[in-house]
Every structure is written in C-alpha cells, then in structure tokens.
DRENLUMGU-361876 format. One record per residue (C-alpha): y, x negated, z negated; residue in one letter. Coordinates in steps of 0.2 Angstrom, whole numbers, plus 5000, padded with zeros to 4 digits. Example, Ala and Ser with C-alpha at 12.3 -4.5 7.8 and 13.67 -1.06 7.14 Angstrom:
2
497849384961A 499549324964S 
REM end
This chain:
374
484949425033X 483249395024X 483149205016X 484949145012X 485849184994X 487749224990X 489049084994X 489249024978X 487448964975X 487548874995X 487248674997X 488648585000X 487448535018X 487148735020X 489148765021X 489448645031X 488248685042X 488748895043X 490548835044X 490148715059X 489048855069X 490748985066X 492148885069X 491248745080X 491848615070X 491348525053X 493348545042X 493948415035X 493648405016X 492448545016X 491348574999X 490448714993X 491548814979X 490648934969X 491349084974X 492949124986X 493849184972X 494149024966X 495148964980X 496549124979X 497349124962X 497849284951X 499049404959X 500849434955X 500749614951X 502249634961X 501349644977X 502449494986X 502349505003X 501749665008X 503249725021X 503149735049X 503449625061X 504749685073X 504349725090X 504249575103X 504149445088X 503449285092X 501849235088X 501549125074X 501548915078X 500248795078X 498848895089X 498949055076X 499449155089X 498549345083X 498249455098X 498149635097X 499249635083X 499349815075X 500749935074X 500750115069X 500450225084X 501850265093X 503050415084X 502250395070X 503450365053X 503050265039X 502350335022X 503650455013X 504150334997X 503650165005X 504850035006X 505050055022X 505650265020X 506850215006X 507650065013X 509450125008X 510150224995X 510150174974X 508850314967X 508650284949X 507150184943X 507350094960X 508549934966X 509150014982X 510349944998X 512149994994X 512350015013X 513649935025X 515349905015X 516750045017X 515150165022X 515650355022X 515050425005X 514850234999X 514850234978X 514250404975X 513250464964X 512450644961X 510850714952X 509450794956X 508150894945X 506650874949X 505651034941X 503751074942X 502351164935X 501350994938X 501850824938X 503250844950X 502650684960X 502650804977X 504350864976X 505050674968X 504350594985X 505550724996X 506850684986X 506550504988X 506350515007X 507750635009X 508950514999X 508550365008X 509550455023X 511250425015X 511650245014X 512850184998X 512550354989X 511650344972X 510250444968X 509850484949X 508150584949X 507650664933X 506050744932X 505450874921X 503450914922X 502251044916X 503651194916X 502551334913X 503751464905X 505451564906X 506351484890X 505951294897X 506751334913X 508351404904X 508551244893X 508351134910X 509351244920X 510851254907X 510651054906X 510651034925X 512251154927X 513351014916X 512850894925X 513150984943X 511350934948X 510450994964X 508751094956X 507151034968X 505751134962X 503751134965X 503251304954X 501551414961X 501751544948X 503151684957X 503851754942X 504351564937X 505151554955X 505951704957X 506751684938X 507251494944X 508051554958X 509051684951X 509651594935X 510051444951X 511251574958X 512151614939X 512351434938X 513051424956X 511851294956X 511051224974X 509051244971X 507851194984X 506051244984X 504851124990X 503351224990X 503651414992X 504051425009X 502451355016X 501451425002X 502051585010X 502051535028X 499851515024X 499851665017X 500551755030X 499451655045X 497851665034X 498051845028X 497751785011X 498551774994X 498551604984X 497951574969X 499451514961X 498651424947X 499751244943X 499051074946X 497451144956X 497650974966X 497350854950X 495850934944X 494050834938X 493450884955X 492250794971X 493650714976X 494250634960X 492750544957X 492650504974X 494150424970X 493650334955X 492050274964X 493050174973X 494250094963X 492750034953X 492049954970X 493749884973X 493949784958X 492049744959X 492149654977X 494149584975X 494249424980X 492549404989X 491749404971X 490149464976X 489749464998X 488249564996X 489749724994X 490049685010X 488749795019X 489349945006X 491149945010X 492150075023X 493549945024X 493449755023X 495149655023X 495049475027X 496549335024X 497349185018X 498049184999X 499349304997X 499249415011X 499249574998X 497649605002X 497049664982X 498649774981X 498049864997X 496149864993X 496849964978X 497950074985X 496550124999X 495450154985X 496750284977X 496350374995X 494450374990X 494450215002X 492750104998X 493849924998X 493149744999X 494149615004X 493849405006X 494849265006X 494849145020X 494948955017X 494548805021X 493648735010X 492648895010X 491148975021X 491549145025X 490149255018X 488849275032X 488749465029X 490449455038X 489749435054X 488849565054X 489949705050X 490449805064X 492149755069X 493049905068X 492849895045X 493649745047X 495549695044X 496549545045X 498049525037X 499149385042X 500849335037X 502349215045X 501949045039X 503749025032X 503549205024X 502049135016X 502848975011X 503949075001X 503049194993X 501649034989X 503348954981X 503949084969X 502249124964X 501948924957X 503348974948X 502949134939X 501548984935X 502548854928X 502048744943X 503048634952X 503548714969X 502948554979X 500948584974X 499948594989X 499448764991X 501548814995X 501748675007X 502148735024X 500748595031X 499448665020X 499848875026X 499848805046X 498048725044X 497548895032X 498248995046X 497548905061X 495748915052X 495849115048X 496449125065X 494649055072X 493849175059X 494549315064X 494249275082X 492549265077X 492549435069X 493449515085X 494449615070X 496249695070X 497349605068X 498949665058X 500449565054X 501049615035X 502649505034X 503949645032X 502649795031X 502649875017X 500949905009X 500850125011X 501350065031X 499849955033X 498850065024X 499450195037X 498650075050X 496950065044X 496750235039X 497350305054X 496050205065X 494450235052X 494950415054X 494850405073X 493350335070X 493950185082X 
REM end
C-alpha cells in the first residue's frame, strides 16, 4: 500500500492503468477527477430511493445481474417505524395509505397520548407500528415529554378525556404510574403502559429492583460518544472524500449515484456504526484501499435501472436542470450499473438491492451480518 497517494492527486496514466488491471478493460472516456465526490452530486435530504426487491425479481438488464443479493433473514420483520412497518394507516405528521376503498374502519380517525417521563420516542414508535395494522383508519399522535409530576399528569389526562384519546404511557417513577392509572380509570379512559410490564417482568427474573430514574437511556455516557465518534467519521469519509478512512471504517458502502448510500452511512452512525461509503463511476478509479478491505465490511447497494432513472429525473429538477442531462438518462445508469457490477464482482461484497427497501430495512441487513461477525 506503501508508494501511491489518494485518488485525487492520480495521473490521468496511473487511473487508467488501476482501472484497466480491475475491471480488465481501459473505459471509455476515463480521466482522472480530483476526488469521487465530484462525480455524485448533493443529496436530496429526502433520502429518494431508499425502499426491497420482491422475492424472485428479475435481475437487472444489461449484464448487472447481482448474485447473492441480500434479504433480511428469514422471519425477521423490518424495523418498527420504517416505511416498510407503517405502510398503511394516516398517523399525523406522516402521509399514510388510506387503504383499499370501502375498507372496514376506512375514514376514522382517533387519538392517542403519548405520555413520558422522557422523550416518549419508545412508546411513539409502538404506536406507530401498532397503527400501521389498521388500514384507512387515521392516527393523530400527540406526544407530551418530560411528565415528572402529579399536577401535569391531571392537565393531560383531563385534556385527553375531551378528546376520548387512548393514554400510551412510558413513566419509571411508580407513584406517577400508579396515579396515571387510576386517574385512566376516573376518566374511563383506555391507558396502556409500554414500559411497566417488562420493567417488572426483570425485576422479578433478576431479583432486583430498578432504579427508576427517567431518561437513564439518553445520558452523556460511553455509548453516546461512541455515537458521536461516528457521525463525525461519517460526514468525514461521505462521498469517498478521503480513501485513506477506508482502513478505519466497520462498514464500507459502495454504489452508483443515488443509491441512498449518505442517508444510510448516517443513520448507521446513529447506531455507533463507523461509516465510509464510495461512489462508483466510470470515469473514476475506485480507491485502491478498497481491495483490500476484507469483504465482509463491504456493501453494495444497487438499484433498478428505471428506479434510478427516476429518482436521477426528479432530482435534476429539485436542481433547476433539464430532465434530459446525462447523468438521468436510462443509457448513462445501464453503463454506470454494468461498471459497479465488475467492481463489486471484484470486491466479492453483498450485494443488496435497495429499490423498494426502506433505509432502517437495509440497515437491518448489514447490521445483522457485522453482528454475526459474517
């Protein structure tokens, strides 16, 4: 690895030359770009194109074929609040399905509290997978944070009897639960609680009481910065800015443009997830630190070339581009895609299809197999 320097300072002669001994061929048109990030534009922050191929698709045209395409492992659900949990159902804040027309329960709507002595994300995300099992009906989710004392929970609890709300509740402290509950059953209102149940099943197996201190789980701790740390080196190695983070990462995504690889580097990195990710194109040589890496860090992320085509489209346009530029045309992303497909053959990576995965799904994948240590 001694003797040659990042990719942006290579010869035009020196990428040809790496790109001819990878792929075995000289591509057409190449040229030495200082840095791959030139070659992938800015990200719509909307994450387009993040959603999984269905079973017994066929492989993609023009020789991109993608063996040993991942899926999750078998019986295994997507992630609670990804798009592929909450595919039906309205939930406020969130454009849902309406369902099949003349559905039972189509056009309802009801409320739920969402009550914690924390930020209440824990109990929102079981309310979100929970509505998602009722196609048509609306959900309206209000959430009510940091409820730490006896005279909040009456003002919430009178509000929420008006509205004939369900009350889902996280609360460690028992006397707020115990009050909860009871003022639930004055109201004759339905309350669930999220937490207590386990909390007490622990205790029981464990022999053990909890602590019962609020938002222990968000604290400055180990884990935090470990968490930090790596959305720091996320935004540091996006967009193969610098291939010498290569050898540093615990997960290294490789693609063509707009195959949501930064919204996945980041949200791995919100997992304390150590995140690199390069783009492949033409025009480009792949950073030589790639080949080196052991496989199994690797991801490639690949997308259906009329998927791409659309996503490629919209994007010019969030641009003010003209929808006919190069980069969208359905030409261009066949010969992009036929040239990841020998880089990635080269690699001997996974392989996983992103087309109609959402982003908390594939991140299931990769997670799931660094864990097995695979």
């Amino acid at each position: 690895m001694k003797g040659f320097m990042a990719r942006g300072m290579m010869s035009d002669k020196k990428d040809s030359a790496f790109l001819t001994e990878v792929i075995g061929e000289t591509p057409k048109g190449t040229e030495a770009i200082a840095g791959a990030g030139s070659a992938e534009p800015a990200r719509d922050p909307r994450g387009a194109g993040e959603e999984v191929r269905v079973p017994g698709e066929a492989p993609l045209p023009g020789g991109a074929g993608f063996p040993g395409e991942a899926r999750l492992p078998e019986g295994e659900a997507p992630a609670a609040g990804s798009a592929a949990a909450e595919g039906a159902g309205g939930i406020e804040g969130i454009e849902g399905a309406e369902g099949a027309e003349g559905a039972e329960g189509a056009g309802m709507m009801y409320i739920v509290y969402v009550v914690s002595d924390a930020l209440g994300e824990t109990a929102e995300l079981v309310c979100r997978a929970a509505a998602a099992q009722f196609a048509g009906a609306r959900t309206k989710i209000r959430k009510i944070p940091y409820v730490r004392n006896i005279l909040q929970l009456d003002d919430v609890l009178a509000e929420a009897a008006e509205e004939d709300a369900i009350v889902l509740y996280t609360l460690v402290m028992d006397d707020l639960r115990v009050y909860l509950q009871e003022k639930a059953a004055q109201h004759s209102l339905v309350a669930v609680d999220v937490l207590g149940p386990l909390v007490e099943a622990i205790s029981a197996r464990i022999n053990k009481n909890p602590k019962s201190v609020p938002d222990i789980t968000n604290r400055l701790d180990a884990q935090y910065f470990k968490k930090i740390e790596a959305i720091e080196f996320a935004v540091k190695y996006d967009d193969g800015k610098d291939p010498r983070g290569l050898l540093y990462a615990d997960v290294v995504l490789v693609g063509v443009s707009r195959t949501s690889k930064t919204p996945l580097s980041m949200y791995l990195a919100h997992k304390g997830i150590k995140v690199a990710n390069v783009p492949l194109v033409p025009e480009v040589a792949p950073p030589r630190e790639l080949f080196v890496l052991p496989a199994r860090k690797v991801f490639a992320l690949v997308l259906d070339p009329n998927k791409l085509n659309e996503i490629r489209g919209e994007r010019l346009k969030t641009l003010g581009l003209g929808v006919s530029a190069d980069y969208a045309s359905l030409d261009r992303i066949m010969e992009e895609l036929h040239y990841a497909d020998q880089i990635i053959k080269k690699i001997g990576c996974m392989v996983i299809n992103t087309t109609h995965r959402a982003i908390e799904e594939t991140a299931s994948i990769i997670l799931h197999k660094i864990y097995k240590g695979e």
